[in-house]
C-alpha positions as CSV (number, residue, x, y, z in Angstrom):
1,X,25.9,-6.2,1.3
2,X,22.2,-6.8,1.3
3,X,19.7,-4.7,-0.9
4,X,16.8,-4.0,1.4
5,X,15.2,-1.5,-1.0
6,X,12.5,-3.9,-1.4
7,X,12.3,-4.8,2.0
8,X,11.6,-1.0,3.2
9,X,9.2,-0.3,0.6
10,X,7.2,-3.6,0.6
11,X,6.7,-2.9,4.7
12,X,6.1,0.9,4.3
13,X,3.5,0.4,2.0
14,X,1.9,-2.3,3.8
15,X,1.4,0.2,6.6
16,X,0.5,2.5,4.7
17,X,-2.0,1.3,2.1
18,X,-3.9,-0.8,5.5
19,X,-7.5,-0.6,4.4
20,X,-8.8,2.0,7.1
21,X,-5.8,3.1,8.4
22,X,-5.2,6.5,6.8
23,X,-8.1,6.1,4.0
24,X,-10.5,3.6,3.2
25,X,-11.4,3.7,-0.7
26,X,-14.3,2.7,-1.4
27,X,-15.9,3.8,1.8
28,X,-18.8,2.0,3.4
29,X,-20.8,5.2,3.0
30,X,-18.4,7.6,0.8
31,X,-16.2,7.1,-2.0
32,X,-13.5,7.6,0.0
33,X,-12.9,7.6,4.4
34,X,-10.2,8.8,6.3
35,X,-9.1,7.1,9.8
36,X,-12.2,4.9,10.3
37,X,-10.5,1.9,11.5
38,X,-12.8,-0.3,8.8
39,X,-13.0,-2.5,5.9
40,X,-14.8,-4.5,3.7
41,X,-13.9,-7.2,0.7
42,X,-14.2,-5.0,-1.6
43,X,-11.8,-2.6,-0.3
44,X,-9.3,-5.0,0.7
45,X,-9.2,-5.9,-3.0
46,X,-9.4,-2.0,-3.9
47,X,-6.0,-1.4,-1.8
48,X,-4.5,-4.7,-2.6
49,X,-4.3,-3.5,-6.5
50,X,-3.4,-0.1,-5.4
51,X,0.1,-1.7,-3.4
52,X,0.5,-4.3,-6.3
53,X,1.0,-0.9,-8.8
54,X,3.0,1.2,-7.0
55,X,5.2,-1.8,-5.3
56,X,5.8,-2.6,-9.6
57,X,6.4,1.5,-10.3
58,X,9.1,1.8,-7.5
59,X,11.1,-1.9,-8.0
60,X,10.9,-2.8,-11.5
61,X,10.5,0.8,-13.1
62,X,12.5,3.0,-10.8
63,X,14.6,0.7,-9.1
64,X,15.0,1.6,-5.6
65,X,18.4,-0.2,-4.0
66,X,18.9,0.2,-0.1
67,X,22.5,-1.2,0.2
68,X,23.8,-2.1,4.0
């Protein structure tokens, strides 16, 4: 049996945490945009520490297992 908890939560918050995708944070002329389809550096580095958290929170600290 293979655990794909961290599989399934690595990909989902890939997708989800995409710089411009859903939100952008920081914007290019707000603090935060929604659905703008852009980025910059400093975003990228901005969402990059947001999925680096929460990826820690839900593996190490809850420890979600997805057994098949």
């Amino acid at each position: 049996m293979a655990d794909w908890g961290p599989v399934l939560i690595a990909v989902l918050l890939f997708v989800l945490l995409s710089p411009g995708l859903l939100f952008q944070l920081p914007g290019k002329s707000r603090v935060v945009e929604f659905g703008n389809m852009k980025t910059s550096g400093f975003s990228i580095l901005v969402h990059t520490i947001i999925f680096f958290g929460l990826i820690t929170i839900f593996l190490i600290a809850i420890g979600v297992h997805v057994y098949t």
